[in-house]
C-alpha positions in Angstrom: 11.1 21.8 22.2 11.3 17.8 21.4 13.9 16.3 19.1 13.3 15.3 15.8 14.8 12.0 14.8 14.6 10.9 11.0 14.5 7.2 9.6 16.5 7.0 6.3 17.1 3.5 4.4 16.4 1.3 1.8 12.8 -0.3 1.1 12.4 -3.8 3.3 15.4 -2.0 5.5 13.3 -2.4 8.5 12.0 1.3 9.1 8.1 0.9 8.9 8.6 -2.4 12.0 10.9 0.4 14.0 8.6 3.4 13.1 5.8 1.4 14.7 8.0 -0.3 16.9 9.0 3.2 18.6 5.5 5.2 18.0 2.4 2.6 18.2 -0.2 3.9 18.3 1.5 7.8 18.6 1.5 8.1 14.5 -0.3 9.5 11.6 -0.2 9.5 7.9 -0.8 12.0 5.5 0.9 13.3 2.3 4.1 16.0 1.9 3.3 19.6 1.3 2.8 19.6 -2.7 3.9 16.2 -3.1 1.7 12.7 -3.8 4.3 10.7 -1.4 3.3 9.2 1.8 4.6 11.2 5.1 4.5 9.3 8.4 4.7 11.1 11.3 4.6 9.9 15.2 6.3 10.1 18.5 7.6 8.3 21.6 8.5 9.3 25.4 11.7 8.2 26.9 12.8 8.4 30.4 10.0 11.6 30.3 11.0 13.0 27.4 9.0 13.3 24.4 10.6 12.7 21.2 8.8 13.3 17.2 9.8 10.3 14.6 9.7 10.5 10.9 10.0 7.8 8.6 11.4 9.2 5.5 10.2 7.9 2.6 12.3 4.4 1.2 15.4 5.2 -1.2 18.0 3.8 -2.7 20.2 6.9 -2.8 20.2 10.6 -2.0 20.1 11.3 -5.7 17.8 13.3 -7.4 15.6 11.0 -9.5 12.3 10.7 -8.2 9.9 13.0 -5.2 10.5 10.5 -2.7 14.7 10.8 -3.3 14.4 15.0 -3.6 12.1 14.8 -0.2 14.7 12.6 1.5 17.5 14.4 0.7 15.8 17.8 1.1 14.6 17.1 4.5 18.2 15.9 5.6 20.4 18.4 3.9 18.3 20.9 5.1 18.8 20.4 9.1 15.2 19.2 10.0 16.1 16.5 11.8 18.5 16.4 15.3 19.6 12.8 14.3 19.5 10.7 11.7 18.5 6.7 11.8 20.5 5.2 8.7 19.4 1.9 9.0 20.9 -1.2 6.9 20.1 -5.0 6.5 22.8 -6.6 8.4 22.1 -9.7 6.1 23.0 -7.6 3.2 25.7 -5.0 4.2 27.5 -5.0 0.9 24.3 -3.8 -0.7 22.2 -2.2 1.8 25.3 0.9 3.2 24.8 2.1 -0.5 22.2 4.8 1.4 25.2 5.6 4.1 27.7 6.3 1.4 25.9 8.6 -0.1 25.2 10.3 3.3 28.8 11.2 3.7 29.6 14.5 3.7 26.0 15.5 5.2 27.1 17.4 8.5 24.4 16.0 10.4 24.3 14.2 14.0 23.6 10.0 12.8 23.2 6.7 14.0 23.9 3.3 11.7 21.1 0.8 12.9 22.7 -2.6 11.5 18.4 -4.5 11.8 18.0 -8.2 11.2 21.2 -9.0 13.0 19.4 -12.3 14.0 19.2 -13.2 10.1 22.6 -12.2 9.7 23.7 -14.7 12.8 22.0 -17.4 11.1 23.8 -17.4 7.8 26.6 -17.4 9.5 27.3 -14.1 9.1 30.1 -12.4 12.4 29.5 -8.2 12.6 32.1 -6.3 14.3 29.1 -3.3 14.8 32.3 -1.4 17.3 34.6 -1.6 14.2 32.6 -0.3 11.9 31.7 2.3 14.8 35.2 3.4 15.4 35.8 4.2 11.4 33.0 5.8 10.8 32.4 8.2 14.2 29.2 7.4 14.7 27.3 5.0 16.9 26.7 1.6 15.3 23.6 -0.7 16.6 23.6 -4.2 16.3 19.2 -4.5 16.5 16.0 -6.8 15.1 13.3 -4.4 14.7 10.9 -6.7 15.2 12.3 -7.7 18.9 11.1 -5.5 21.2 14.1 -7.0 23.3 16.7 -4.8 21.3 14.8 -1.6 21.9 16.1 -0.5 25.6 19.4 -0.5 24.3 18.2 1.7 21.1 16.2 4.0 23.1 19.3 4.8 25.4 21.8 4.7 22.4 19.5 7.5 20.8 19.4 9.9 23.5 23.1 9.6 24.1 23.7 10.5 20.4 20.9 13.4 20.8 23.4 14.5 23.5 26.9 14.2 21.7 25.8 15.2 18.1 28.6 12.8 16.4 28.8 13.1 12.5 30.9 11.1 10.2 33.6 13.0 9.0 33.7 13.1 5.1 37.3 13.7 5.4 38.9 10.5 5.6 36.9 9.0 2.6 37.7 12.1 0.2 40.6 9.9 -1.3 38.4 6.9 -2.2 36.9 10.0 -4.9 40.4 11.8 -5.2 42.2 8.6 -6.4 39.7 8.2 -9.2 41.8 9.5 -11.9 38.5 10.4 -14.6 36.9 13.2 -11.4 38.8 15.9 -10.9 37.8 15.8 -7.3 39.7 18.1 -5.6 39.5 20.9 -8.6 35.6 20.8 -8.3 35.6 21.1 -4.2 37.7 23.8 -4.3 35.3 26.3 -6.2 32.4 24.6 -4.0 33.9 25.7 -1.2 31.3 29.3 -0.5 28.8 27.2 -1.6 28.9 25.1 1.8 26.2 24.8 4.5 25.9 24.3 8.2 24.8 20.8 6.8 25.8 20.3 3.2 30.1 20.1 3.6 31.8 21.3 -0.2 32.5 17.5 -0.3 28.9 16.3 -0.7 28.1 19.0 -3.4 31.1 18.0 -4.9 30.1 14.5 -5.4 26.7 15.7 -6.5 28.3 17.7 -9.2 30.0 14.9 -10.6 27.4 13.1 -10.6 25.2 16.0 -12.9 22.6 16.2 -10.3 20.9 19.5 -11.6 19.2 20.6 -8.2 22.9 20.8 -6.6 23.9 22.3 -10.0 21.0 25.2 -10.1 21.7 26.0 -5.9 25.4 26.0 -6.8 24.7 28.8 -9.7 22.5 30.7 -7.4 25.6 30.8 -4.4 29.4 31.5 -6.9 30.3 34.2 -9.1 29.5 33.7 -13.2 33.1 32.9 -13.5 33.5 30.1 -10.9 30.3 28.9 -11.9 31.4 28.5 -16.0 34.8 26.9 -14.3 32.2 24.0 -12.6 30.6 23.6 -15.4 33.0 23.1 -17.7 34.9 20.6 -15.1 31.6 18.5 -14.9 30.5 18.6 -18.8 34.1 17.2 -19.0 33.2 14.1 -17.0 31.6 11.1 -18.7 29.3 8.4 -16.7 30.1 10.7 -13.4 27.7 8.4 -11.6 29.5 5.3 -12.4 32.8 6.4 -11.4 31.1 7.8 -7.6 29.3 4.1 -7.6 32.2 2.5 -8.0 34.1 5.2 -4.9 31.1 4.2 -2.6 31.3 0.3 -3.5 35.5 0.6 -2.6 34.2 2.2 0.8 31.8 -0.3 1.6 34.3 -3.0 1.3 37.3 -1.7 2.8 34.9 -0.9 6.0 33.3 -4.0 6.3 36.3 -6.6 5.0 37.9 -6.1 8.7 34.6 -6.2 10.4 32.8 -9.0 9.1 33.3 -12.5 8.8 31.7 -14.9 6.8 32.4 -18.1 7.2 33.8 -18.5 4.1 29.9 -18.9 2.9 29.1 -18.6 -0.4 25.6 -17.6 -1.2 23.6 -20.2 -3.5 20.1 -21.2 -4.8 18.5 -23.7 -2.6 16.7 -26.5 -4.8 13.6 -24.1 -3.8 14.3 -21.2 -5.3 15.4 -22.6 -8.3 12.0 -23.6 -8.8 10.3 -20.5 -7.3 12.3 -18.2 -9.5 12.2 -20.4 -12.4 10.7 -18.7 -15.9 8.8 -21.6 -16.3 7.6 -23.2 -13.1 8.0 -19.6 -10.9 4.9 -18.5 -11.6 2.9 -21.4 -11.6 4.3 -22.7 -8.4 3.3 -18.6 -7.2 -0.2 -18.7 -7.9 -0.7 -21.8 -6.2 0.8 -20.5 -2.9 -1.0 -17.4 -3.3 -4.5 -19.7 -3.5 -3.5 -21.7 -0.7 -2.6 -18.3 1.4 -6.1 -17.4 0.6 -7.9 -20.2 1.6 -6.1 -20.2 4.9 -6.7 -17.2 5.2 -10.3 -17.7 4.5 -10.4 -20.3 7.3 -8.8 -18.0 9.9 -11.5 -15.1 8.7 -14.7 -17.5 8.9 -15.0 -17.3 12.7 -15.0 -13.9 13.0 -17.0 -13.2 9.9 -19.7 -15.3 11.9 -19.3 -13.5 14.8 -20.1 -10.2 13.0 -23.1 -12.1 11.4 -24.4 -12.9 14.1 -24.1 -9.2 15.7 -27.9 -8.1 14.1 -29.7 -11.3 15.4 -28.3 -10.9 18.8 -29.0 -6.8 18.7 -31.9 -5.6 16.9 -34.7 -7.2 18.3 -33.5 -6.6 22.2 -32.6 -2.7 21.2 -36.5 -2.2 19.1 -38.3 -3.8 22.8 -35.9 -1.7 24.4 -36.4 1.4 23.0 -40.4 0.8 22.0 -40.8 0.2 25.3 -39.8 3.1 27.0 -41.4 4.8 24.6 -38.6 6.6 22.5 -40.6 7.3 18.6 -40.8 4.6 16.0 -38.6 6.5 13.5 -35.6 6.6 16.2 -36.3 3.2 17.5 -36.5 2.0 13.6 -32.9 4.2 13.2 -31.0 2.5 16.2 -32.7 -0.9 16.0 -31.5 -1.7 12.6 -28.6 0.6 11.5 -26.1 0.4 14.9 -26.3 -3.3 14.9 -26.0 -3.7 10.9 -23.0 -1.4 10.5 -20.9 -2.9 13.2 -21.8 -6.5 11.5 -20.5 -5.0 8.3 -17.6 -3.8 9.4 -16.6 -6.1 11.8 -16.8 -9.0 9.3 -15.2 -6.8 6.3 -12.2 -5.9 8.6 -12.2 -9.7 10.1 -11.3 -11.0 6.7 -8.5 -8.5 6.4 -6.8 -9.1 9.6 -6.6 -12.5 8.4 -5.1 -11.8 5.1 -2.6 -9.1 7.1 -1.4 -12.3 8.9 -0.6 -14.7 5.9 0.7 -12.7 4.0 3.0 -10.8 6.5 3.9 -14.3 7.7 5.0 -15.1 4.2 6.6 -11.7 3.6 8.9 -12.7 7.3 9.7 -16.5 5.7 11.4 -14.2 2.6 9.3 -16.0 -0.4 7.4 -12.5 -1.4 10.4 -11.5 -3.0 10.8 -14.9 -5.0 6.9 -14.2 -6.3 8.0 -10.4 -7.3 11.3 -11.3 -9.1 9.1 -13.9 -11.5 6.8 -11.9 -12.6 8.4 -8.2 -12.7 8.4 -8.5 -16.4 5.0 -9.3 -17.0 4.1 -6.1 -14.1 6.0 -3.7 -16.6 4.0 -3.9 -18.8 1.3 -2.3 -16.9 3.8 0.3 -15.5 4.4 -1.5 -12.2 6.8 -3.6 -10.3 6.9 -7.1 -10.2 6.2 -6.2 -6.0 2.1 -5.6 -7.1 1.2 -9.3 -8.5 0.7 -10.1 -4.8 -2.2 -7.0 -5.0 -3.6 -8.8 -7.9 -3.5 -12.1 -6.7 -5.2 -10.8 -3.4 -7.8 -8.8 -4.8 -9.2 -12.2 -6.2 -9.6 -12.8 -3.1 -10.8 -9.5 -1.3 -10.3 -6.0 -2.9 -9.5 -4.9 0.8 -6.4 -7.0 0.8 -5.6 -6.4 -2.5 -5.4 -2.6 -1.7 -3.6 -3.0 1.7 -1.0 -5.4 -0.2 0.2 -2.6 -2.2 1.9 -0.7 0.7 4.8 -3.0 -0.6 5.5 -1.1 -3.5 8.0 1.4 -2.5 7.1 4.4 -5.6 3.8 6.0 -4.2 2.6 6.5 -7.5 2.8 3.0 -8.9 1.4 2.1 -5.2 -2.2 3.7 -6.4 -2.0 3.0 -10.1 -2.1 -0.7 -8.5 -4.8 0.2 -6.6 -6.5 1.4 -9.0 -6.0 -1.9 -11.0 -6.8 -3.9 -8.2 -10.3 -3.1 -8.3 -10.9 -4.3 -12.0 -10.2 -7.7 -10.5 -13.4 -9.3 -9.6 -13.7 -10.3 -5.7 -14.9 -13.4 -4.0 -17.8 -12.0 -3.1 -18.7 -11.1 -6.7 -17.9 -14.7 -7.8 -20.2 -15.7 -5.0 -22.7 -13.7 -6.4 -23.0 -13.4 -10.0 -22.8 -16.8 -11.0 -26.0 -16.6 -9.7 -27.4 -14.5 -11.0 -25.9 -15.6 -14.5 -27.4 -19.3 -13.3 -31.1 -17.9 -13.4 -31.0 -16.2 -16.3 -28.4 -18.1 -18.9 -28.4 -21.3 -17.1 -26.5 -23.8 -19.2 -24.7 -20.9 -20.8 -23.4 -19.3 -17.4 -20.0 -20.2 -18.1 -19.8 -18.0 -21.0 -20.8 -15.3 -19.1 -17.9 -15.7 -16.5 -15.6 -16.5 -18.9 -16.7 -13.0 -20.8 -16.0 -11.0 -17.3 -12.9 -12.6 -17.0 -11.5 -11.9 -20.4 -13.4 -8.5 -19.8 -10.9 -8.2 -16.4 -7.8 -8.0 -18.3 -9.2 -5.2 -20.7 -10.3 -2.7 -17.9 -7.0 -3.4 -16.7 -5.4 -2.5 -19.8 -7.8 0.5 -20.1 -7.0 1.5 -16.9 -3.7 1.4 -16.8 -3.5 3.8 -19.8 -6.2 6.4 -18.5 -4.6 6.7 -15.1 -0.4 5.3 -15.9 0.6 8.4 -17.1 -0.5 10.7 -14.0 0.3 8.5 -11.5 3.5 6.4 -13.3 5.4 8.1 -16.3 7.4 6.2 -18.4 10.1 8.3 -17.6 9.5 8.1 -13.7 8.9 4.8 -13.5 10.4 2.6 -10.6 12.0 -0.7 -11.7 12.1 -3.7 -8.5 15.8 -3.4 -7.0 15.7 -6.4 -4.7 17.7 -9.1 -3.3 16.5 -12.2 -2.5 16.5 -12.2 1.2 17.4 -15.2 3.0 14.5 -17.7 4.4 13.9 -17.4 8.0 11.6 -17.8 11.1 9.0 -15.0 11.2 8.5 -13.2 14.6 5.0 -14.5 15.2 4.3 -11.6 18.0 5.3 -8.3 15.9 3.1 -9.8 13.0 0.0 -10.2 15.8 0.5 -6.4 16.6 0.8 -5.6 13.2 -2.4 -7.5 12.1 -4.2 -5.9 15.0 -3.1 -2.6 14.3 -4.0 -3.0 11.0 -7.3 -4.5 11.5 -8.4 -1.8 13.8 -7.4 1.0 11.4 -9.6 -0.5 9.1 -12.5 -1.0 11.1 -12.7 2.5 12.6 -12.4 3.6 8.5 -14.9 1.3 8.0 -17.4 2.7 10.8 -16.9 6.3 9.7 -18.0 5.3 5.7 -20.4 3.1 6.5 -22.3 4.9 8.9 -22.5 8.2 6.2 -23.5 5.3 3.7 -25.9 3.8 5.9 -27.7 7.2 7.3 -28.5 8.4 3.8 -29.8 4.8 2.6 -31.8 4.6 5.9 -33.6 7.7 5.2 -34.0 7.1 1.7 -35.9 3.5 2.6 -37.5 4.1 5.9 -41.2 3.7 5.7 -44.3 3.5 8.4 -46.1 1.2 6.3 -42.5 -1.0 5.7 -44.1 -0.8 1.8 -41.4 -0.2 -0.3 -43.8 2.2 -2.3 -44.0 4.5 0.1 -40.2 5.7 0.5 -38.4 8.2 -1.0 -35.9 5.8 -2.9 -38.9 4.2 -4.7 -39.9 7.8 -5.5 -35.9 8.7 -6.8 -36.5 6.0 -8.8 -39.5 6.0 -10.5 -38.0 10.0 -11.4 -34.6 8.8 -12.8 -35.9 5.3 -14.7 -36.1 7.3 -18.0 -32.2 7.7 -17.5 -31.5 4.8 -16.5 -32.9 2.9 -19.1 -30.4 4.6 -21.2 -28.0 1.9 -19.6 -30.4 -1.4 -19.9 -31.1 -1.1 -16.1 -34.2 -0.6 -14.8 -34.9 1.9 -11.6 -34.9 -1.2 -9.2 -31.9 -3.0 -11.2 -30.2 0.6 -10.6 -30.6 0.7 -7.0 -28.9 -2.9 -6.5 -26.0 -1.7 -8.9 -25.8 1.3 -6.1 -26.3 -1.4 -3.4 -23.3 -3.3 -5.4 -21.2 -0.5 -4.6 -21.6 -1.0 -0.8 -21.3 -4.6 -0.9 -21.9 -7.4 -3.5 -23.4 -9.8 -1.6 -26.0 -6.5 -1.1 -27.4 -7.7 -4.6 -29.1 -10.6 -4.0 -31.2 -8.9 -1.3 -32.2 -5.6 -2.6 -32.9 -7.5 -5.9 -35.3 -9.6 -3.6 -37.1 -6.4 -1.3 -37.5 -4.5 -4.7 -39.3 -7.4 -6.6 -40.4 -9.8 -3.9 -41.3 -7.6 -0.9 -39.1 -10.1 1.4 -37.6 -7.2 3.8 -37.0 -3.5 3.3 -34.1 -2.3 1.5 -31.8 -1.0 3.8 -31.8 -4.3 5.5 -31.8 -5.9 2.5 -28.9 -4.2 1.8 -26.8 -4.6 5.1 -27.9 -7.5 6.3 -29.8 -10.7 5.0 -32.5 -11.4 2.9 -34.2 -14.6 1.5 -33.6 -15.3 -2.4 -35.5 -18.4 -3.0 -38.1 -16.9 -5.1 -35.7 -14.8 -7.6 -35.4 -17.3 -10.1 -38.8 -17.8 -10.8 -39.3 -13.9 -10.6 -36.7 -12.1 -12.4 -36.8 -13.5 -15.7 -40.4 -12.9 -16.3 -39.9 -8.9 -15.4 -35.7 -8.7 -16.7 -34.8 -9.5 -19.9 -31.7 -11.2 -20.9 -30.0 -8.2 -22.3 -31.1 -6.2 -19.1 -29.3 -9.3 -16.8 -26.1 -9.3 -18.8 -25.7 -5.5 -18.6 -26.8 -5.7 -14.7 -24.4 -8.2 -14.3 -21.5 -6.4 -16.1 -22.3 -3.3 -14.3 -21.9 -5.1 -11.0 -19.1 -7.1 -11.2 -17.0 -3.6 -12.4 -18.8 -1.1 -10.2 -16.6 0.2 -7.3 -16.1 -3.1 -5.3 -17.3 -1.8 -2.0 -17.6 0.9 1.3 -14.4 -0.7 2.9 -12.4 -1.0 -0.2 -13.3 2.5 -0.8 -12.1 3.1 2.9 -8.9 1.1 2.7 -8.6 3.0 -0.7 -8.4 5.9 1.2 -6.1 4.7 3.8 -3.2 3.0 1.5 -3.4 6.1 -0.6 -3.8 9.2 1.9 -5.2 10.7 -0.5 -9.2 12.0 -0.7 -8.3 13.1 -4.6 -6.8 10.0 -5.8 -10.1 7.7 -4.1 -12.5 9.5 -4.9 -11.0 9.9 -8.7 -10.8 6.1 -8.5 -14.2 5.5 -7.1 -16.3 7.9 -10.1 -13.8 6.0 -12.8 -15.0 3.1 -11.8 -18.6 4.1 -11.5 -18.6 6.0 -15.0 -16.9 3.0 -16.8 -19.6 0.2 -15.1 -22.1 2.5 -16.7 -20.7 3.1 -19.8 -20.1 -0.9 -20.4 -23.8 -1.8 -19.1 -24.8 -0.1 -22.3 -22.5 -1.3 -24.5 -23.2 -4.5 -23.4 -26.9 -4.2 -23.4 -27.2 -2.9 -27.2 -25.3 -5.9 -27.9 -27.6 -8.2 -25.9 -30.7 -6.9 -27.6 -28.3 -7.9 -31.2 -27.9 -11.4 -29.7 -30.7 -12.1 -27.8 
């Protein structure tokens, strides 16, 4: 049977860069049994022995105050892992052992992984890691996570301790908690003492108890006698701000262990000229969005190659797979099939995904250097007021840019549910795509007057945020649940260029195979619904579905053909343009219309004789907030693990374009 090893620290500790350091490509995600938290899973061989790896969700404690803290602590306490991985910024040791103080006292096998020892080095920071080592009993790693260099050395260090099983004894820091005059410490472990477990000793319930954790309190009822159990409770409901005075035992700890074992320099942290700008209440957030615009534009410039490349995929396939394939006779239909949707899907995915590999890079880049931080300490206020940490302006700023991105750049948000309340407000933020496209649009129809009508779907952006924030915030984010940023600003340094390739890689593959799996489903059904012999659009089913559901439809100012390219809109917004074009032009069939390209010259002269005005400004309303597209839907469903949650997200979004394409119509027929 392989050994179980469990990853337990802080978020930004480093465990995600060692999880993937150790696993690759050996992992998969999914969701804890009853629980909306993310559960990663993998496993590694070493020296021909397989090992499982779980990275346990980010905490700042083994306290019981949110799922990810009970899951934690209930998957430690209850033996399921052989050895524990506390790991700890070696940058930040005064704040980051908080998480091994409040192991003490768990009686199982550990290891303290002291990562970023090169960052530490830097600031001039000297760590005894065998002095902490010989106080505490356990094995103590001096490691970078993201150097594979250091991970020989961890590998044999972790079988070693597999072997030899050392815990840290909660003995000799009792009297830390003893000497606090307000606990009675010793009174309280005494009753606790049948209460123990081959993993939880009578010292770590006691400290629980003090600290009025009611899940210890309940299993303690359930294991003593009445009367021992009305003595515990009356020593704890004695006890005022219990969790201050055990704070204040584990912050004692962490000095007195690291005052002999490291040195500083006699450095004295302070703000660089930098920061006080970047975390400035005035100039902080302007000086934020301006990085985060020129992260996008490099990021657009790194994507643009490899967006042409995809491109360029149906030019250089379909006409050499339809002579193929006509010529050795396979039937039109399947020849029609292959010809046009193998080529088209791997040109949509492969540019989708090429413009989030790029955005993976910058922004992991700038997450190395340390500024992310700076960006989520200046505006955490204004986040709280959507029920989110300061950590999600990144999303927002991102989602401007690509909803993908946006999605993917909420993985920094260490509460799972603000992580897809986020999400979900990500996609009220209009992408570049749909900038691209329904100015447009807007141009022929309003032409002098366009800028109203962009400045009306921004304005518009802020209130579906607002809306959605209260239809889904108290699901996914309650008040009294809610996750403030704990964060120190981490010192600038180089980033390791190599583990942010293999991460961008890693990430851009996920994405594409996600990508091919939607797309393709996406793709099938629209093929069928548009296929024809004749190529006349009259003569497919979707023209048929449409004709049947225009009564409906109408109800919402759209129009069966306007309809279909708000469904196209929900594949892909630059999809608009061209089924707008097949449906009223005849330039191309739809599905390729929809997929690939199709000319637009002739829509301006067209579409306002057979659209109205209030029929263009409800169109245009209802695709610019319509679900933003098949691979946000797909990296939706990646960042969140969760079918529920996407496809909750995805008929919100659908419903609400709807419903505001007929508010907005009525009005237009009042105005116009």
């Amino acid at each position: 049977m392989k050994k179980t090893i469990a990853l337990l620290g802080q978020p930004n500790s480093g465990k995600s860069t060692l999880f993937n350091g150790l696993t690759g490509s050996h992992q998969h995600v999914g969701n804890w049994p009853g629980k909306t938290v993310e559960k990663k899973e993998g496993s590694f061989t070493y020296e021909n022995e397989e090992y499982a790896i779980v990275d346990l969700p980010g905490t700042y404690s083994l306290s019981a105050n949110s799922d990810e803290e009970i899951i934690t602590r209930d998957y430690i306490a209850d033996g399921k892992a052989d050895l524990v991985c506390i790991l700890a910024d070696a940058s930040q040791l005064e704040r980051s052992l908080f998480m091994l103080s409040d192991f003490i006292g768990l009686n199982v096998p550990a290891v303290l992984i002291l990562n970023l020892m090169d960052v530490a080095e830097k600031l001039g920071k000297k760590i005894d890691a065998k002095a902490i080592e010989n106080r505490l009993g356990i094995p103590v790693i001096p490691f970078v996570a993201a150097d594979k260099s250091y991970y020989p050395k961890l590998l044999e260090t972790l079988k070693k301790a597999l072997t030899e099983k050392k815990l840290i004894s909660a003995d000799m820091f009792e009297t830390y908690y003893a000497n606090e005059t307000e606990i009675p410490f010793y009174a309280i472990k005494e009753l606790l003492t049948d209460c123990e477990t081959d993993f939880r000793s009578s010292s770590w319930l006691t400290i629980k108890c003090i600290e009025n954790d009611k899940n210890i309190l309940n299993y303690c009822k359930s294991q003593l006698t009445k009367e021992n159990y009305a003595a515990l409770n009356s020593l704890v409901s004695n006890i005022r701000r219990g969790n201050l005075h055990t704070g204040n035992c584990k912050f004692a700890m962490i000095h007195d262990l690291l005052k002999s074992a490291v040195n500083s320099s006699g450095l004295k942290p302070t703000l660089s000229k930098f920061d006080r700008i970047a975390t400035s209440r005035i100039w902080g957030k302007p000086l934020a969005i301006g990085i985060m615009l020129l992260a996008f534009i490099v990021s657009m410039i790194l994507a643009m190659p490899l967006m042409g490349i995809g491109s360029a995929i149906p030019a250089l396939l379909c006409e050499p797979l339809y002579n193929l394939l006509s010529g050795i006779g396979v039937p039109a239909i399947i020849t029609s099939f292959v010809s046009q949707l193998v080529p088209n899907i791997l040109s949509f995915a492969f540019s989708m995904c090429s413009f989030v590999m790029a955005v993976t890079f910058i922004f992991s880049a700038m997450e190395e250097i340390g500024y992310m931080a700076r960006m989520a300490f200046v505006f955490d206020s204004l986040m709280s007021k959507l029920g989110l940490q300061g950590k999600s302006i990144c999303a927002f700023l991102m989602g401007f840019g690509c909803t993908i991105g946006g999605a993917a750049g909420t993985r920094i948000i260490d509460n799972w549910g603000q992580r897809i309340l986020a999400i979900a407000l990500v996609w009220s933020v209009p992408c570049a795509a749909t900038w691209a496209v329904m100015p447009t649009l807007a141009q022929i129809f309003f032409g002098d007057s366009t800028i109203l009508v962009l400045i009306a779907i921004l304005l518009f952006m802020f209130i579906m945020m607002a809306i959605t924030a209260k239809v889904f915030g108290n699901k996914l984010a309650p008040k009294e649940t809610r996750v403030g940023m704990i964060m120190e600003l981490p010192p600038y340094h180089k980033p390791k260029w190599g583990h942010i390739i293999r991460t961008t890689l890693s990430k851009g593959l996920d994405i594409f195979w996600r990508a091919i799996k939607v797309i393709t489903v996406v793709s099938v059904v629209f093929w069928l619904l548009s296929y024809t012999n004749t190529g006349n659009v009259e003569d497919s089913i979707i023209y048929k579905v449409g004709i049947f559901i225009e009564p409906f439809t109408k109800l919402f100012g759209l129009s069966w053909q306007t309809f279909m390219a708000f469904v196209a809109s929900a594949i892909s917004k630059e999809a608009v343009l061209g089924v707008l074009s097949a449906l009223y032009t005849g330039s191309g069939d739809v599905f390729t219309a929809t997929f690939g390209t199709v000319g637009t010259a002739s829509l301006s002269e067209i579409l306002p004789q057979v659209i109205s005005k209030p029929e263009a400004l409800a169109f245009i309303f209802a695709c610019t907030f319509n679900m933003p597209c098949l691979v946000a839907l797909a990296s939706t469903h990646r960042e969140s693990h969760s079918l529920k949650w996407t496809v909750r997200i995805a008929l919100y979004y659908t419903v609400m374009a709807l419903l505001l394409s007929c508010i907005v119509y009525h009005i237009g027929l009042v105005v116009f």
